[in-house]
N, CA and C of each residue as an Amber inpcrd file, in Angstrom:
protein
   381
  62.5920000  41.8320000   9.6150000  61.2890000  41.3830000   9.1700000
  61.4110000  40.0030000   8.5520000  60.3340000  39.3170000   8.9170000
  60.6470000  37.7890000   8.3110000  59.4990000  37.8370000   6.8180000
  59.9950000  37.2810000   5.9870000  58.9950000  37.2250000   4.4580000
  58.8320000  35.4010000   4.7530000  57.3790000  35.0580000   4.7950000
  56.9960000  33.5970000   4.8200000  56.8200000  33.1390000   3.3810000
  57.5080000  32.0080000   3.3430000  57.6350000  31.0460000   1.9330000
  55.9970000  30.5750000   2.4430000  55.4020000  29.7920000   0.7190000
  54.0650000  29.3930000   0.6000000  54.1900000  28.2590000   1.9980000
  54.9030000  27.4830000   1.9150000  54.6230000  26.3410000   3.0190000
  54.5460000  26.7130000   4.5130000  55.4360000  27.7050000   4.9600000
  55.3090000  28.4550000   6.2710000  54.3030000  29.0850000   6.3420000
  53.2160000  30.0250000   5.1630000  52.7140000  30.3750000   5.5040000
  51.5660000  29.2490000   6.0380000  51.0880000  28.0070000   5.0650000
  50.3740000  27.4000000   5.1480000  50.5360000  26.5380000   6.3390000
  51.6720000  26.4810000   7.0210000  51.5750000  25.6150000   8.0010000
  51.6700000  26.2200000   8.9850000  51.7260000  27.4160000   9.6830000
  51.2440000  28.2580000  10.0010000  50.2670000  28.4940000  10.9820000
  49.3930000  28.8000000   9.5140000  47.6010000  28.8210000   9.3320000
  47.2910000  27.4940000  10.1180000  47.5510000  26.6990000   9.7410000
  47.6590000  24.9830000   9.6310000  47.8080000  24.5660000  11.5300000
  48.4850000  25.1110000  11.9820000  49.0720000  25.0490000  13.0360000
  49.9660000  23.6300000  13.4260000  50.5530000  23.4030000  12.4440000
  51.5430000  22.4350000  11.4500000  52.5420000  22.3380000  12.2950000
  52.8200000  20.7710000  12.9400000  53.3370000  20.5070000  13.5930000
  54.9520000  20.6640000  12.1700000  55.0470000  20.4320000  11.5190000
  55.8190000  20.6310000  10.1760000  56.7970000  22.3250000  10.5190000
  56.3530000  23.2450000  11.0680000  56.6850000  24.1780000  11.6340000
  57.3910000  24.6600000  13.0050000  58.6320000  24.7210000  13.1030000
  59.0780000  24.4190000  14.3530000  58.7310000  25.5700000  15.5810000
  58.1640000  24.7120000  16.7710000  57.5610000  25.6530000  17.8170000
  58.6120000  26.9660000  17.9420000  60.2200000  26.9060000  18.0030000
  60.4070000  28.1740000  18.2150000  60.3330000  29.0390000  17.3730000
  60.4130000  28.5700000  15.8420000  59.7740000  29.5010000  14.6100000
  58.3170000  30.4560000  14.5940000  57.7070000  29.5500000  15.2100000
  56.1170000  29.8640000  15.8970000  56.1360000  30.8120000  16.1390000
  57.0570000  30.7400000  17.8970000  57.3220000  32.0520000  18.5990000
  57.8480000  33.0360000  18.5140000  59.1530000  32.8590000  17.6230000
  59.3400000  33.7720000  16.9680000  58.4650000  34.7610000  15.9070000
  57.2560000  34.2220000  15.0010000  56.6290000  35.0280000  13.5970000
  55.4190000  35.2020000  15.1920000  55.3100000  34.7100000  16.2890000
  53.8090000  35.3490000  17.0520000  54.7040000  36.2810000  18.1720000
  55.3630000  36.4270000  18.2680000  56.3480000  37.3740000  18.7380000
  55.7100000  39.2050000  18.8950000  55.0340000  39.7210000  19.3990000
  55.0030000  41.2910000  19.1710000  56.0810000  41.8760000  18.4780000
  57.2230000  41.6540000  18.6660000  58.2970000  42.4710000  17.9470000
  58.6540000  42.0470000  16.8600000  58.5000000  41.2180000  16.2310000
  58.4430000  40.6460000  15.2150000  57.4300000  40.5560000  14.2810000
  57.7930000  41.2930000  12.5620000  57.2770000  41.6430000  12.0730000
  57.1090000  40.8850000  10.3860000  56.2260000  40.2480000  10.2210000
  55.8050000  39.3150000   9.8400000  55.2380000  39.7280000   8.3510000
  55.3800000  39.2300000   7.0730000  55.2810000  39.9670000   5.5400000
  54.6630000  38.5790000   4.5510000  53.7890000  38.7720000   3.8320000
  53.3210000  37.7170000   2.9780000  53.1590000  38.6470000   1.7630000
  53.8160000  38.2080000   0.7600000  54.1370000  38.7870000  -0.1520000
  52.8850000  38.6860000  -1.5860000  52.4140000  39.3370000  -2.3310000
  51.1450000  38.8520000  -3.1570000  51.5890000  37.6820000  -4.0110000
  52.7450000  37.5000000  -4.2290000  53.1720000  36.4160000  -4.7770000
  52.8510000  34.8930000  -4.4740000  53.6010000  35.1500000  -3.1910000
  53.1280000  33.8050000  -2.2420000  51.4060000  33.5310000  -2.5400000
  50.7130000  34.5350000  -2.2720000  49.4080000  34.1190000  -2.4750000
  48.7860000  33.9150000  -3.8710000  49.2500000  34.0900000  -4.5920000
  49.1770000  33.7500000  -5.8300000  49.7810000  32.7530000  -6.6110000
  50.9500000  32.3540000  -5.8300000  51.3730000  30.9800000  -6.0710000
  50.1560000  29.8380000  -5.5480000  49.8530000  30.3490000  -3.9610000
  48.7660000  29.3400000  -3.3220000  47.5180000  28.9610000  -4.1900000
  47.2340000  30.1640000  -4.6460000  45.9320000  30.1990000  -5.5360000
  45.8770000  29.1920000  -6.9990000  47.0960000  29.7100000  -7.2640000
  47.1750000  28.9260000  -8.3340000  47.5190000  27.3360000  -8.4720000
  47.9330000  27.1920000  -7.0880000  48.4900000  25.5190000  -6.7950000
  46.8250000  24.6170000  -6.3920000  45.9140000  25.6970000  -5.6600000
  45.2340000  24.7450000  -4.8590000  43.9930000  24.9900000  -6.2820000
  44.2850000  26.2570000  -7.3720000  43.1030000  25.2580000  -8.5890000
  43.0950000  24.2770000  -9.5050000  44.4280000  23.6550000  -9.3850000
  45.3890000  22.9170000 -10.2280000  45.2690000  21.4250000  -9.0230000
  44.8450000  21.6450000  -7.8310000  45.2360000  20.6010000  -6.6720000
  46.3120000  19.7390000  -6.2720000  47.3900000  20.7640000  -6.6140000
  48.3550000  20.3110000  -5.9820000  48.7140000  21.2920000  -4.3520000
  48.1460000  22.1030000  -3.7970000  47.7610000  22.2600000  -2.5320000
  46.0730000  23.2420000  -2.2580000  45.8580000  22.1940000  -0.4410000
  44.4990000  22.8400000  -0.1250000  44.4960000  23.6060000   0.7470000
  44.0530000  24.6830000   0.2520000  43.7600000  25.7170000   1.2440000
  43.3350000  25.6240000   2.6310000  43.2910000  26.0810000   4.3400000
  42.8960000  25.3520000   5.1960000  41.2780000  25.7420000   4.9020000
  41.4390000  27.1660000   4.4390000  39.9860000  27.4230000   4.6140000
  39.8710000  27.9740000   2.9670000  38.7610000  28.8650000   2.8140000
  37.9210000  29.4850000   1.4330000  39.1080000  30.5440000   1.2410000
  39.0490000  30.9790000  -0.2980000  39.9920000  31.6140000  -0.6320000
  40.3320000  32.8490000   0.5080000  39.2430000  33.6560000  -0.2790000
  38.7150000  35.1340000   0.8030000  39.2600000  34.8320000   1.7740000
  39.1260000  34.0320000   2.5180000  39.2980000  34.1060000   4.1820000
  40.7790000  33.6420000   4.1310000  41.0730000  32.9280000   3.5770000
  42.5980000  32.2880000   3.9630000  43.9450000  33.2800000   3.4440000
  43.7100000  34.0580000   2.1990000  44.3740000  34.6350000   1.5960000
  43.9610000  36.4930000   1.8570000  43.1700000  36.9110000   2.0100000
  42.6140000  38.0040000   2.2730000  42.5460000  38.3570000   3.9780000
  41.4780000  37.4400000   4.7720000  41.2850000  38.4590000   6.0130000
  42.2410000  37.7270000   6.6460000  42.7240000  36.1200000   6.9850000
  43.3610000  35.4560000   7.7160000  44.8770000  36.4350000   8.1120000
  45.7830000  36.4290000   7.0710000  46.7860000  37.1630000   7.4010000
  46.6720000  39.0890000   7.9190000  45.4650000  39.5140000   7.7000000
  45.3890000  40.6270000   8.6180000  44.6510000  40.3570000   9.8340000
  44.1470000  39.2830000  10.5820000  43.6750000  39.1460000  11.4180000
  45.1760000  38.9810000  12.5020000  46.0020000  38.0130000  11.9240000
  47.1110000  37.8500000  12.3670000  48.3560000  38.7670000  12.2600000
  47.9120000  39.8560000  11.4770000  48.7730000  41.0550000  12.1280000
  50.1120000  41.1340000  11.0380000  49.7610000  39.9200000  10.0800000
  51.2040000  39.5620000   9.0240000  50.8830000  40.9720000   7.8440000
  51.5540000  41.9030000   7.5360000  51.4170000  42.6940000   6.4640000
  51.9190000  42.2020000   5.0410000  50.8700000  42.7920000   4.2920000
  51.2110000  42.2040000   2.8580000  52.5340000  42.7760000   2.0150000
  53.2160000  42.4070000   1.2930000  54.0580000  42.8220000   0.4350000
  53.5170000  42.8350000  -1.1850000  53.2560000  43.9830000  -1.8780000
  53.1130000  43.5640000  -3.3200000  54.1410000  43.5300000  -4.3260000
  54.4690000  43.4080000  -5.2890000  55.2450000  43.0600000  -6.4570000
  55.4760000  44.5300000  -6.7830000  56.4510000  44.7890000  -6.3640000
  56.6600000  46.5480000  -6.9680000  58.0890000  46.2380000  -7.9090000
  57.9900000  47.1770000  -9.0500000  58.7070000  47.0650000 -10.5280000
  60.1510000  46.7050000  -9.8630000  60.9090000  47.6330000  -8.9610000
  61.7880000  46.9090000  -8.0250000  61.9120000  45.8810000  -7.9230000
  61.3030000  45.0720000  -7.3720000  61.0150000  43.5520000  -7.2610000
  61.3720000  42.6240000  -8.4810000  60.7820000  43.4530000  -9.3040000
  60.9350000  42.4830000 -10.7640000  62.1480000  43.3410000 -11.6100000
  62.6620000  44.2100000 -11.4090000  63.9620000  44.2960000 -11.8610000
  64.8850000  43.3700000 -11.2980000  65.0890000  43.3550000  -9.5480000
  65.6930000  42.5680000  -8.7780000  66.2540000  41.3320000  -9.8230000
  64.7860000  40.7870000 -10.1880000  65.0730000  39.4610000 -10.8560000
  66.4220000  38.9910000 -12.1210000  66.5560000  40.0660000 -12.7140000
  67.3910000  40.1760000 -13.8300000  69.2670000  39.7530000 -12.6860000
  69.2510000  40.0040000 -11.5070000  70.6590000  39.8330000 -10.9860000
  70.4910000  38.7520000 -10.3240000  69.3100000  37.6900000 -10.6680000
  69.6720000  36.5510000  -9.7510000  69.9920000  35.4250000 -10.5950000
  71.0500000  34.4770000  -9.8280000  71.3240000  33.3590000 -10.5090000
  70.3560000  32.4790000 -10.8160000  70.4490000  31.5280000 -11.7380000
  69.0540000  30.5790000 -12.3390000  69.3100000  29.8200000 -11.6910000
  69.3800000  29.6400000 -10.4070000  69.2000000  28.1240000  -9.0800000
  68.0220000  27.7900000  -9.1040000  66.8930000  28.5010000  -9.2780000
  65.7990000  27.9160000  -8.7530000  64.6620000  28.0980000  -9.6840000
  63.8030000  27.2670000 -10.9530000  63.0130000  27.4370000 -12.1720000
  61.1570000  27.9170000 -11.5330000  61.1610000  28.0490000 -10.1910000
  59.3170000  28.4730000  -9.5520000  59.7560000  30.1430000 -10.2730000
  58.8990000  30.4190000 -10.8880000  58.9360000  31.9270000 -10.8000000
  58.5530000  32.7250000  -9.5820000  57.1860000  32.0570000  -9.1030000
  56.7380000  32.7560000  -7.0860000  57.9740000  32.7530000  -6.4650000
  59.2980000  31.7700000  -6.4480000  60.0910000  31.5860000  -5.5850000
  61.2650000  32.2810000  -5.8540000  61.5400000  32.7700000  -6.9680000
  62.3840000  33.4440000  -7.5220000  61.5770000  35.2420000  -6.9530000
  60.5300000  35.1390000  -7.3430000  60.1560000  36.7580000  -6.7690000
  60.2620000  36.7580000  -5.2000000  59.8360000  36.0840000  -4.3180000
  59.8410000  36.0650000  -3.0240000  61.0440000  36.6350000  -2.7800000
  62.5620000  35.6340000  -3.7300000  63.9140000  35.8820000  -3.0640000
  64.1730000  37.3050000  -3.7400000  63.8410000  38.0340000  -4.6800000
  63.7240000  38.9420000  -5.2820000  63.0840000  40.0080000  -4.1180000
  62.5240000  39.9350000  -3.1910000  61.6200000  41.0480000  -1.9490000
  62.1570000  40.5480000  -1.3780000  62.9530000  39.5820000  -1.0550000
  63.5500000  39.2550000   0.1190000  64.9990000  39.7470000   0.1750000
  65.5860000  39.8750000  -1.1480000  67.2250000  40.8960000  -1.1490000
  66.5960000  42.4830000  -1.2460000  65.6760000  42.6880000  -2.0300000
  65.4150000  44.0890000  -2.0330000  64.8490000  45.0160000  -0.8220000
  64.1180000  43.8350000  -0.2420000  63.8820000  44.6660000   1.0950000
  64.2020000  44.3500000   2.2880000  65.6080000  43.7910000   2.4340000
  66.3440000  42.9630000   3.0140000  65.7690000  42.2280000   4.1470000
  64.3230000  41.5260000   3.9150000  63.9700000  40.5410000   4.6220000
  64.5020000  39.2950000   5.2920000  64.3050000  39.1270000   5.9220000
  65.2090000  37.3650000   6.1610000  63.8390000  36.0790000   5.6830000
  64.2920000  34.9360000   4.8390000  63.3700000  34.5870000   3.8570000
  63.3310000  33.5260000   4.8640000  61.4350000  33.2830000   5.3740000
  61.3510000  32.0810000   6.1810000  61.1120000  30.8760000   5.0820000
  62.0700000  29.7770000   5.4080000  61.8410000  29.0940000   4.1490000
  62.1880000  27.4880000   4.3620000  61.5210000  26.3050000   4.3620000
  62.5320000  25.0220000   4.4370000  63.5370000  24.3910000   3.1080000
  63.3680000  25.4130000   2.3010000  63.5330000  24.9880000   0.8090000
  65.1850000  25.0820000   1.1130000  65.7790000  24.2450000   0.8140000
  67.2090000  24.1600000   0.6710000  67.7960000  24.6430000  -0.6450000
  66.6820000  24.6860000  -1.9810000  67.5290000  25.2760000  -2.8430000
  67.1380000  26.4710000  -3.2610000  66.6190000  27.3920000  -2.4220000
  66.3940000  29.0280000  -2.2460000  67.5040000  29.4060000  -1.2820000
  67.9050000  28.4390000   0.0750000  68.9150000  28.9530000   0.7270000
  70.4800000  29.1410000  -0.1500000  70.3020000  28.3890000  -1.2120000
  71.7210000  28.4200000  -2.5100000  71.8030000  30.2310000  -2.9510000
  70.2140000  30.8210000  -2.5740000  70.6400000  32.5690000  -3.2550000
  71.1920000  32.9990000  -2.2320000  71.8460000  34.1640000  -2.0010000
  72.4140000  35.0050000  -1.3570000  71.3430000  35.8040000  -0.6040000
  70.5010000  35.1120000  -0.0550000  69.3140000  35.7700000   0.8320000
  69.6290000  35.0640000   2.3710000  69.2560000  36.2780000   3.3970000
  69.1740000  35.4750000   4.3260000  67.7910000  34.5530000   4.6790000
  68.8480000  33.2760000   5.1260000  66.9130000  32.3690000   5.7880000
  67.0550000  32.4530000   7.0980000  65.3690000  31.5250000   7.4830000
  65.6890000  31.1020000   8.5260000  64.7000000  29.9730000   8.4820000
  65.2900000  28.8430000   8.9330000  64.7220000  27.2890000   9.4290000
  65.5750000  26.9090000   8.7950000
């Protein structure tokens, strides 16, 4: 299962040349099973009321129906998750990005991600 970082998801949506076509094909893949975590969207939320990122579309739609239209299932923050956190090294100060890699060892996701200093945890990526 792939878990999408905030920027994959948004570029994505985006249809973001920033996103590499075989990554594409891979997360639009039928067999491939695709996870957006409530975090991620709550990082988004909180970035684009602050404007440091814009949503493509209205909350509702971008964060709510968009990713079930597209078949991506949600992940929520289960106490798991946030125990996780207590065994990870302090590489990286985002708290969203620290929980992501936190669902991404616990539910041994592979973390879609361009961030080079999330690939420093012991999670698998990919890009």
């Amino acid at each position: 299962m792939l878990l999408l970082d905030a920027h994959a998801l948004l570029w994505y949506a985006a249809d973001s040349d920033e996103l590499p076509a075989s990554l594409k094909e891979r997360i639009e893949d039928p067999a491939t099973r695709v996870v957006v975590s409530v975090a991620t969207q709550w990082e988004l939320m909180v970035k684009a009321m602050v404007g440091r990122v814009s949503l493509p579309e209205a909350p509702e739609r971008f964060l709510v129906e968009f990713p079930r239209e597209v078949g991506f299932r949600m992940l929520d923050v289960q106490p798991r998750h946030v125990a996780a956190l207590a065994d990870l090294p302090e590489i990286h100060s985002d708290p969203f990005d620290r929980m992501i890699v936190a669902q991404a060892l616990v539910e041994d996701f592979e973390l879609v991600t361009r961030d080079r200093v999330l690939r420093r945890y012991p999670v698998r990526t990919v890009w």
